[in-house]
TIVEXKE-226774 format. One record per residue (C-alpha): residue in three letters; x, y, z; residue number from 1. Coordinates in pm, 1 decimal. Layout:
KOLTOR:ALA:X:Y:Z:NUM
...
This chain:
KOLTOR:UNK:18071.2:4699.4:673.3:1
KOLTOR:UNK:17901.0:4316.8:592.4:2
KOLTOR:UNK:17706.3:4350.4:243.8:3
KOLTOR:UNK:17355.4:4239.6:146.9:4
KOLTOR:UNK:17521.3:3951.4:-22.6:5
KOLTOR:UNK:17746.4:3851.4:272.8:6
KOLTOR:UNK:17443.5:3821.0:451.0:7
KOLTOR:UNK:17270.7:3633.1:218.4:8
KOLTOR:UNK:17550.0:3440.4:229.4:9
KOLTOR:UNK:17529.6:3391.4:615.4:10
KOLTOR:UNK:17174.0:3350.1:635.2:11
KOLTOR:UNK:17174.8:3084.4:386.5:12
KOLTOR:UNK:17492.9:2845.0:590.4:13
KOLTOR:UNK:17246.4:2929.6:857.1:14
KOLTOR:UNK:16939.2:2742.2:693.3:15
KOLTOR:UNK:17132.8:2483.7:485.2:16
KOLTOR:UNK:17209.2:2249.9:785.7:17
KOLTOR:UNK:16791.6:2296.4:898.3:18
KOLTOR:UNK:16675.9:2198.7:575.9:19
KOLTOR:UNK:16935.2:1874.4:488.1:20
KOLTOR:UNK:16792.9:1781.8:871.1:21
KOLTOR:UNK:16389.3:1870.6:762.5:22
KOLTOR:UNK:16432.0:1676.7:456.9:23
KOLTOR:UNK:16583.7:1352.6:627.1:24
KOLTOR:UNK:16277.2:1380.2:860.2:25
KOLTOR:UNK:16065.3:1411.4:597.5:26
KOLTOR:UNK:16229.3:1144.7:455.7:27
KOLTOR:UNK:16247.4:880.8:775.9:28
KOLTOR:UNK:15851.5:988.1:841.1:29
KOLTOR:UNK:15762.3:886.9:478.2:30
KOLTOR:UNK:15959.1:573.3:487.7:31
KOLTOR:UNK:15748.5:523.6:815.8:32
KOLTOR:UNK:15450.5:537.3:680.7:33
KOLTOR:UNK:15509.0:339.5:379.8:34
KOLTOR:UNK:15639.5:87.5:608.3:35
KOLTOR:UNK:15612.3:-235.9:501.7:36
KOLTOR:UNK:15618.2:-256.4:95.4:37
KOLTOR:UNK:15791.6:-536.3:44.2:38
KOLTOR:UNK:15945.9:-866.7:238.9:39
KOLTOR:UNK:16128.7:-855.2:569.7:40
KOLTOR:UNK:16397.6:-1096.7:609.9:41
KOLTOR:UNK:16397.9:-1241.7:945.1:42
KOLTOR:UNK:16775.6:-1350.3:1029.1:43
KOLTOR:UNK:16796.2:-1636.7:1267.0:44
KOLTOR:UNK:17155.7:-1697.8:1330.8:45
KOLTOR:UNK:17093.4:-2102.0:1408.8:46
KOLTOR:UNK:17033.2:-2401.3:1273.0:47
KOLTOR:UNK:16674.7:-2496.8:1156.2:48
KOLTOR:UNK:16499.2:-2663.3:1436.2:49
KOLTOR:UNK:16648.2:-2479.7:1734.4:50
KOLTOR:UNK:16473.4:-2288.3:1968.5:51
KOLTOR:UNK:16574.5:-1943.3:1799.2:52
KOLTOR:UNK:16483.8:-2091.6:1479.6:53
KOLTOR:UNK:16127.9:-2223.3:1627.9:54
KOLTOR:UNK:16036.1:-1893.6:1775.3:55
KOLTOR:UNK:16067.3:-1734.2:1477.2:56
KOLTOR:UNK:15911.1:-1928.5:1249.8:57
KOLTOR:UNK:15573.7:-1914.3:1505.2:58
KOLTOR:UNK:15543.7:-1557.0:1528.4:59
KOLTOR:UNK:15659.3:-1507.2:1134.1:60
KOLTOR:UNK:15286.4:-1556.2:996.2:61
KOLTOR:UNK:15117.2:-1405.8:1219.6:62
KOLTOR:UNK:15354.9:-1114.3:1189.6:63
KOLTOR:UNK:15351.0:-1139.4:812.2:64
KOLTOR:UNK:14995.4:-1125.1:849.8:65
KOLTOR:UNK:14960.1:-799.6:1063.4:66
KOLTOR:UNK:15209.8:-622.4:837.1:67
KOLTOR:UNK:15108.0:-733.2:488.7:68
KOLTOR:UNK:15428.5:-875.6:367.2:69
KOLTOR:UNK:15581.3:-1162.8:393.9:70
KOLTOR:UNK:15822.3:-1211.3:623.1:71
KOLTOR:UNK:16090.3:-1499.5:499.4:72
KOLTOR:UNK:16298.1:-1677.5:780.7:73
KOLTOR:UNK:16673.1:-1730.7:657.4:74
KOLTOR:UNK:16895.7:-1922.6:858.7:75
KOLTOR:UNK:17267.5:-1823.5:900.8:76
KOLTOR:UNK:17467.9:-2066.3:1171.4:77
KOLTOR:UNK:17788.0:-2090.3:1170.1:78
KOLTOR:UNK:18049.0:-1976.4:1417.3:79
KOLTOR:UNK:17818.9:-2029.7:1752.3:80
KOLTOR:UNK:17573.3:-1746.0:1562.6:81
KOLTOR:UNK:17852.4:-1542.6:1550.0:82
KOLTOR:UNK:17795.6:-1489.6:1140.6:83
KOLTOR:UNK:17423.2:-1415.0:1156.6:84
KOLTOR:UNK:17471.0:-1128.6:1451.0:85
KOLTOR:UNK:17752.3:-985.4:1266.6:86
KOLTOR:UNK:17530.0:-982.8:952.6:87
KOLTOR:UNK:17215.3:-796.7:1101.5:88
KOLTOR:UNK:17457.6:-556.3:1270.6:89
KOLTOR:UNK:17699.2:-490.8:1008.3:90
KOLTOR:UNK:17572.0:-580.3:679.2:91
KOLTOR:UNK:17226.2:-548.4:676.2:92
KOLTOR:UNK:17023.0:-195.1:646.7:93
KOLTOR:UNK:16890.8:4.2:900.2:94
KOLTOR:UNK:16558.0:34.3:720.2:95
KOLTOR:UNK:16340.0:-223.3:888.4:96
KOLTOR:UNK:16380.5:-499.2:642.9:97
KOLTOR:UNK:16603.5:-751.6:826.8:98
KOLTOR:UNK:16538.3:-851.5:1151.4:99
KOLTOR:UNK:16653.2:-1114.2:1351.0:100
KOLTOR:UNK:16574.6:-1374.4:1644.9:101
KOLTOR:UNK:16791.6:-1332.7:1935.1:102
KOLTOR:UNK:16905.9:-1595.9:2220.9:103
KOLTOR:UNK:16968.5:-1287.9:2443.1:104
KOLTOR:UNK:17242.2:-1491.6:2619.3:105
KOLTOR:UNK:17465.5:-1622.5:2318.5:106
KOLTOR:UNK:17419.2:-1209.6:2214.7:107
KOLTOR:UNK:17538.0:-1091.8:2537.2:108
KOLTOR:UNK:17811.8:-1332.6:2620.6:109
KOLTOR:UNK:17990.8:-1272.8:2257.5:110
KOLTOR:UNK:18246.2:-1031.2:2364.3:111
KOLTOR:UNK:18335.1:-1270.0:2631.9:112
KOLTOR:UNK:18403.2:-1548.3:2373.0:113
KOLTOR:UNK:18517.7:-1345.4:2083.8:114
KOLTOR:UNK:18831.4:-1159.4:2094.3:115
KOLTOR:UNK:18846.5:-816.7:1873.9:116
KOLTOR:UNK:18476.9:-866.2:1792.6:117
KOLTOR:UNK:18379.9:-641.1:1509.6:118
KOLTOR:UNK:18068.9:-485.2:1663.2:119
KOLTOR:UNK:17874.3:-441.1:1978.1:120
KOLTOR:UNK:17593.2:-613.6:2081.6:121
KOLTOR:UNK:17433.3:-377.9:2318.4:122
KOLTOR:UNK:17496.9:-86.2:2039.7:123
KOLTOR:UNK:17489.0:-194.1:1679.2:124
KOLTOR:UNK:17125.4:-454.8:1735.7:125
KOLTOR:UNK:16815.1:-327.6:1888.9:126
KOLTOR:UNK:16613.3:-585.0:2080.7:127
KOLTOR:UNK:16269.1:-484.6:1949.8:128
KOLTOR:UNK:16078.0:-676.0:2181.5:129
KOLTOR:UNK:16156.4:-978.7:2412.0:130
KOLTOR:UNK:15936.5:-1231.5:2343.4:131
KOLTOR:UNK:15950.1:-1583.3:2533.1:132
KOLTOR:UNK:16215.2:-1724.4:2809.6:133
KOLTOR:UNK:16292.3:-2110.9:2834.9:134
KOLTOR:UNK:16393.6:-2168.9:3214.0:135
KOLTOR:UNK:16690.8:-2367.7:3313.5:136
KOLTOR:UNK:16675.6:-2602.1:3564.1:137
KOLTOR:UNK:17006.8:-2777.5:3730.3:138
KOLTOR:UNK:17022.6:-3152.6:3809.6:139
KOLTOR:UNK:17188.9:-3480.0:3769.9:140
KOLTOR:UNK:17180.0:-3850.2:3663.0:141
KOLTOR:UNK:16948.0:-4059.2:3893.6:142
KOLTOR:UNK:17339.3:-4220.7:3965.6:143
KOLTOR:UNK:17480.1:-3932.2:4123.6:144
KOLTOR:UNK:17521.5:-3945.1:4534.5:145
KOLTOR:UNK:17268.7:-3697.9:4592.5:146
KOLTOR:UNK:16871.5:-3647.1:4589.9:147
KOLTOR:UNK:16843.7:-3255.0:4723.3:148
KOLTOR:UNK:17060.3:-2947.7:4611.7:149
KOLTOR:UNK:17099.5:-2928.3:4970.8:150
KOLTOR:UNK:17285.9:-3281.3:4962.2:151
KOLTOR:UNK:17449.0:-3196.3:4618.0:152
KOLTOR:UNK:17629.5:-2912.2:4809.9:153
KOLTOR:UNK:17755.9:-3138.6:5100.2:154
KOLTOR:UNK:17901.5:-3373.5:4898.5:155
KOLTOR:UNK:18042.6:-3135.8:4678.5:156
KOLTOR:UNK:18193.9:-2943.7:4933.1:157
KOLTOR:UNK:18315.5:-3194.0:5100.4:158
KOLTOR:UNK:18486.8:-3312.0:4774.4:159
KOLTOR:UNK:18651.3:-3048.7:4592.8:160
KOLTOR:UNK:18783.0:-3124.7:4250.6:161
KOLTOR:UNK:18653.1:-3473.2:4279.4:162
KOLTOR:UNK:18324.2:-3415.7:4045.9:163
KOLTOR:UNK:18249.0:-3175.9:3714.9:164
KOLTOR:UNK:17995.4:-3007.8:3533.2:165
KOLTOR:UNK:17983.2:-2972.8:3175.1:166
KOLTOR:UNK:17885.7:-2765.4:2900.5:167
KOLTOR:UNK:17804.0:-2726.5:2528.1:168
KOLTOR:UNK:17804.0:-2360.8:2500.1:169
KOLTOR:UNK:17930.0:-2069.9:2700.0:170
KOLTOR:UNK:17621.7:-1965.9:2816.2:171
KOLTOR:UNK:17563.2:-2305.4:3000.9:172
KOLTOR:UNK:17888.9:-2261.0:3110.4:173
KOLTOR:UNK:17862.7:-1932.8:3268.5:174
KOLTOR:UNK:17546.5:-2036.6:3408.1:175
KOLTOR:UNK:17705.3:-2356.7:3592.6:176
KOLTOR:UNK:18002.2:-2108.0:3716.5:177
KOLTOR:UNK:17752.8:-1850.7:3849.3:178
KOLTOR:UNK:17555.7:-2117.6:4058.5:179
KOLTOR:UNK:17921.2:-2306.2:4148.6:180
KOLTOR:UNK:18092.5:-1947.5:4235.9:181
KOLTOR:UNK:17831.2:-1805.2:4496.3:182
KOLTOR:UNK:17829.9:-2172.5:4656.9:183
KOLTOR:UNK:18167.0:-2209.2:4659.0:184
KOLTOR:UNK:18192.2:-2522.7:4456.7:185
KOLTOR:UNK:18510.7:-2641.4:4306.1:186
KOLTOR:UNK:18396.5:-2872.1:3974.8:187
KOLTOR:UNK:18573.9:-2958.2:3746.9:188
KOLTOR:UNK:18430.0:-2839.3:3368.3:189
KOLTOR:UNK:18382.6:-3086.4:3051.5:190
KOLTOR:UNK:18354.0:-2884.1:2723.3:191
KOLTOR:UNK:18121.1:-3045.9:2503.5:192
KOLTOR:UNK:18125.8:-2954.6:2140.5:193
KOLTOR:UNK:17743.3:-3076.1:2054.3:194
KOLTOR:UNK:17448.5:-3017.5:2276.7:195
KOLTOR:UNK:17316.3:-3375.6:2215.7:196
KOLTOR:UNK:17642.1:-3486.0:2312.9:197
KOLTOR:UNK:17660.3:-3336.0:2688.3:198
KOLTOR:UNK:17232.8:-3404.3:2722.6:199
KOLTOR:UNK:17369.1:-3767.9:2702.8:200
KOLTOR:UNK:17656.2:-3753.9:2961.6:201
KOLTOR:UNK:17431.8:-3590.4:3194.3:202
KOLTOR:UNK:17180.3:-3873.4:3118.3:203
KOLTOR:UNK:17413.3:-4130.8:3219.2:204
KOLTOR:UNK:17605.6:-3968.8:3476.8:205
KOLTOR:UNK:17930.7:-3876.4:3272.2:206
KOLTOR:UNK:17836.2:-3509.3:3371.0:207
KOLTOR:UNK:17801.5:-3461.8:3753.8:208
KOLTOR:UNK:17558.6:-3154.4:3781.9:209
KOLTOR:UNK:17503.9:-2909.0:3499.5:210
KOLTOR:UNK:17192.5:-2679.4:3324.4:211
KOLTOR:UNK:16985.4:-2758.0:3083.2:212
KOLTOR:UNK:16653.8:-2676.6:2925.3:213
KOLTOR:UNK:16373.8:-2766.8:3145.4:214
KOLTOR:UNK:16200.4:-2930.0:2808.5:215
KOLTOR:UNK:16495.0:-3183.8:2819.8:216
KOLTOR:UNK:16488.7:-3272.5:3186.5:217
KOLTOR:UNK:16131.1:-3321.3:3134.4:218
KOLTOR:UNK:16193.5:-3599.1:2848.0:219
KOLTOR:UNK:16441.0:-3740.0:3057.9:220
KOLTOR:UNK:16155.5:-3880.1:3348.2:221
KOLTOR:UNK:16285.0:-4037.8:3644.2:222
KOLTOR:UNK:16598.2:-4112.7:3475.7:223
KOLTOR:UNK:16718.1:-3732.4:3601.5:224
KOLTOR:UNK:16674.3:-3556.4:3889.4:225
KOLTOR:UNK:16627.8:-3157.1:3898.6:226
KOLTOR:UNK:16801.0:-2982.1:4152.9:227
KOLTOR:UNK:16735.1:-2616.7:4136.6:228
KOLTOR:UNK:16550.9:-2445.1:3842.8:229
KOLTOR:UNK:16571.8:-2075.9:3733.3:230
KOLTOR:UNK:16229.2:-1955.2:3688.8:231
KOLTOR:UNK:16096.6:-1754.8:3971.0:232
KOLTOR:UNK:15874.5:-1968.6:4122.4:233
KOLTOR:UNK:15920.0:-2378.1:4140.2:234
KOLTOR:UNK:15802.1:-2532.3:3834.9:235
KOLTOR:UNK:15477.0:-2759.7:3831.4:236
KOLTOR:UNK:15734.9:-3000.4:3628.3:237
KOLTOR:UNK:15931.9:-2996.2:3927.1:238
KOLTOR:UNK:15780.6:-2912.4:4229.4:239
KOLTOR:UNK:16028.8:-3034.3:4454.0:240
KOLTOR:UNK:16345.1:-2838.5:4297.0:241
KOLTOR:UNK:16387.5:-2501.9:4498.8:242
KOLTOR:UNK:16433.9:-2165.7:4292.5:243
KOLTOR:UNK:16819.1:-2036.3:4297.4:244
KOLTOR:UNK:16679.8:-1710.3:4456.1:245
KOLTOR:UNK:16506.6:-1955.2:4682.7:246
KOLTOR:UNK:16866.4:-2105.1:4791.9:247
KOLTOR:UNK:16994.9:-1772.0:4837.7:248
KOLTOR:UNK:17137.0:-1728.1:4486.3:249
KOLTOR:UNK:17134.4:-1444.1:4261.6:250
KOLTOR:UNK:16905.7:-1496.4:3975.4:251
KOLTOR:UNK:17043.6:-1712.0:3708.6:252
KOLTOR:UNK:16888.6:-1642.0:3365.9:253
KOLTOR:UNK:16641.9:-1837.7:3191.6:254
KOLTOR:UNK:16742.3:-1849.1:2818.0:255
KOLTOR:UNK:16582.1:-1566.6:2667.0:256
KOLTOR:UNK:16443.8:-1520.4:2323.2:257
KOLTOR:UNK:16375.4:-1166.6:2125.4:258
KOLTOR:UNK:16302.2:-1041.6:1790.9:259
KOLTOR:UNK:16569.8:-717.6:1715.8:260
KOLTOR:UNK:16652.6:-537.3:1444.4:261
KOLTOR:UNK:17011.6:-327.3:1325.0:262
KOLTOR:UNK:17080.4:-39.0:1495.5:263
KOLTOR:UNK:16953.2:303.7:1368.3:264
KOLTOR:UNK:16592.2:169.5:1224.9:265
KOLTOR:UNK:16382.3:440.5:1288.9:266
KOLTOR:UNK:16133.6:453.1:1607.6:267
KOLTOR:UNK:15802.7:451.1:1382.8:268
KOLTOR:UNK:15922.2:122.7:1220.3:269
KOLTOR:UNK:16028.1:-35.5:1536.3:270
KOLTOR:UNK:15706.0:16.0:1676.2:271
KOLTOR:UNK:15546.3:-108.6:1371.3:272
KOLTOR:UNK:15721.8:-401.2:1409.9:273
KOLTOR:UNK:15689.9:-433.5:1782.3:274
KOLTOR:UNK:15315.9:-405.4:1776.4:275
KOLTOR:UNK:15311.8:-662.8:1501.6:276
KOLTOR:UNK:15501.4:-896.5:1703.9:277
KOLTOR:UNK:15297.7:-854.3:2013.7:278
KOLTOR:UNK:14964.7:-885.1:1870.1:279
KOLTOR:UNK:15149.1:-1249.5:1743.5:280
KOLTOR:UNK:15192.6:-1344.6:2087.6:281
KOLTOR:UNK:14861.5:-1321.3:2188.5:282
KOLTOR:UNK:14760.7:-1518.3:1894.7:283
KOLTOR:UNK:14589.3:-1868.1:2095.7:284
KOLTOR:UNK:14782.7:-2133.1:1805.5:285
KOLTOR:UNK:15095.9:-1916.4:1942.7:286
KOLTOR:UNK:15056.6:-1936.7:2277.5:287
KOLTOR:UNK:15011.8:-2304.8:2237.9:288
KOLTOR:UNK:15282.5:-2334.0:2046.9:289
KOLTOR:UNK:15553.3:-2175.8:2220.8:290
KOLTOR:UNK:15380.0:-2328.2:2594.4:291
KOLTOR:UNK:15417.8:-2667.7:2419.0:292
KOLTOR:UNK:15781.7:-2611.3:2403.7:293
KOLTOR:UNK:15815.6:-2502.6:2788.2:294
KOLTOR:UNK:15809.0:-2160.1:2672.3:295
KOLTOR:UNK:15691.5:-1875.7:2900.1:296
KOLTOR:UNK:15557.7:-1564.5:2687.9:297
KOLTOR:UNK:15704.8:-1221.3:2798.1:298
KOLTOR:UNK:15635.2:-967.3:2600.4:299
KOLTOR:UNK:15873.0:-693.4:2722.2:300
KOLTOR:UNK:15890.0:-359.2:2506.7:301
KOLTOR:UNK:16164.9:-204.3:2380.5:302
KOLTOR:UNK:16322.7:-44.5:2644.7:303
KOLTOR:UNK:16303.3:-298.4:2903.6:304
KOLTOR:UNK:16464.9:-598.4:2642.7:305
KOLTOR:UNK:16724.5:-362.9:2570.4:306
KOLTOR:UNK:16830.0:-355.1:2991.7:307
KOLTOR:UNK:16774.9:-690.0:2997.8:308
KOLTOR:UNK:17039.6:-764.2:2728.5:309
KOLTOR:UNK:17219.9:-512.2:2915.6:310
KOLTOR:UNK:17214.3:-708.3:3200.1:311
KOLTOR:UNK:17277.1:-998.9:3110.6:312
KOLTOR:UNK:17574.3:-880.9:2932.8:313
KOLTOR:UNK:17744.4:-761.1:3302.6:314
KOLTOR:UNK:17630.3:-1067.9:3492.6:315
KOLTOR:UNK:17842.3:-1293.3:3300.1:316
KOLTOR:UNK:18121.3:-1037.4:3246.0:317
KOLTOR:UNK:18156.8:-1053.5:3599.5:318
KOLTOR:UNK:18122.6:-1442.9:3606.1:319
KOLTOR:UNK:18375.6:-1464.5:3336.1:320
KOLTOR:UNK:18613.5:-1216.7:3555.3:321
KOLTOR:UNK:18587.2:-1425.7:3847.6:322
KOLTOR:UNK:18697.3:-1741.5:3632.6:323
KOLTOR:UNK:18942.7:-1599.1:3469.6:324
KOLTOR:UNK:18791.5:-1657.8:3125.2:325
KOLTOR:UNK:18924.6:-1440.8:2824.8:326
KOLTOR:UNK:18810.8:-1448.7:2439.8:327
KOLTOR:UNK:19010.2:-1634.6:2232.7:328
């Protein structure tokens, strides 16, 4: 026969778990609403003066503004970003205090690059809200034998092994392979270790055919000629340069930029912060800022970054698959 106190007892291993769960609520909906009271770190995992690093430090004030603290940019680059994504998703608190700008494709392509990486992209960073895209466009030195894509493949095709593409990061890398794959190119690839470096050889015709920001092939004139470009319709910049869906390709990427934050910061303060961010972008100075660049504004919530990173993240899996490229 169970006692009064036995079910005491019961009833109370009963309500135990429900209040330790009410008073975390309580305690994430307070934290909510008290949400900002002091700085927010925003992480950029680059060097000053980089795209990464110039997005955030456009939206910062205007973010800083909406939320009523300041918000301080810190740079941490070293390791091809790998340092300052490891940081935000390992080190740093899940409390809405540190976020971070993210190159969605350097973020996706890391467990492609990095062997035994120590966290997940697509699960320990949320992308709070995508933010701008930088389209790619794919060309060559005024030099090479070619004028058209059309030609470029001929030629190509016609001469496999005999010219390369090159690259300064994986994700230009990947990018060449995905265009060279699905045409059936055979190219020979030239790491470069410094992105001035390879914008040089391309310049002079050291590189054969490769991607690069369309801001660069812009500041290169006459002395380059643009191909194909990435963006979904053909750029005024370059009217003559098909799309790659255009050609028939899949769509490559355009370098994508977004603002996340460590996993596990709760859904009040991500929307806080998403909302801040947003009302940033529609900011004019912002808009001119970031157009001035050759940056197209996006704005994509939560959800929708997130599957874009996710993506991303299987496109150049498979890329890397059909190359044969492992991390190291």
């Amino acid at each position: 026969m169970t006692s009064k106190a036995d079910m005491r007892v019961a009833k109370n291993m009963i309500l135990l778990p429900l209040f330790a769960a009410l008073a975390v609520c309580g305690a994430t909906t307070v934290g909510a609403q008290t949400y900002p009271n002091k700085p927010i770190r925003y992480i950029v995992p680059y060097s000053a003066g980089v795209l990464p690093d110039f997005v955030a430090r456009t939206i910062a004030p205007e973010m800083s503004a909406t939320l009523g603290q300041p918000i301080i940019v810190e740079n941490r680059p070293s390791a091809g970003a790998l340092v300052g994504y490891e940081f935000v998703a390992k080190q740093a608190g899940a409390d809405g205090y540190t976020v971070a700008s993210l190159l969605v494709q350097d973020l996706a392509i890391l467990p492609l690059v990095v062997k035994d990486l120590r966290f997940d992209p697509q699960k320990d960073i949320t992308p709070v809200i995508g933010l701008a895209e930088a389209t790619l466009v794919f060309g060559s030195s005024v030099t090479a034998p070619w004028k058209t894509m059309d030609e470029m493949v001929a030629v190509a095709r016609a001469n496999p092994g005999k010219f390369n593409h090159g690259g300064s990061s994986f994700n230009i890398r990947l990018s060449n392979l995905m265009l060279l794959q699905h045409l059936g190119l055979d190219l020979v690839y030239i790491p470069y270790t410094a992105g001035a470096a390879l914008l040089q050889a391309q310049l002079t015709g050291e590189v054969h055919a490769a991607f690069l920001p369309e801001a660069n092939a812009i500041s290169f004139g006459e002395r380059f000629r643009v191909l194909a470009v990435t963006s979904e319709r053909r750029l005024a910049s370059f009217p003559n340069a098909v799309t790659t869906a255009e050609y028939g390709l899949p769509r490559i990427p355009s370098n994508s930029y977004a603002l996340g934050a460590p996993a596990g910061v709760p859904r009040p303060i991500i929307d806080r912060l998403h909302a801040a961010a947003s009302r940033a972008l529609r900011q004019p100075e912002v808009r001119a800022q970031l157009e001035k660049r050759q940056l197209a504004i996006v704005e994509q919530n939560t959800e929708v970054a997130a599957r874009s990173l996710a993506e991303k993240a299987a496109l150049y899996a498979a890329t890397a698959k059909r190359a044969g490229i492992e991390p190291q």
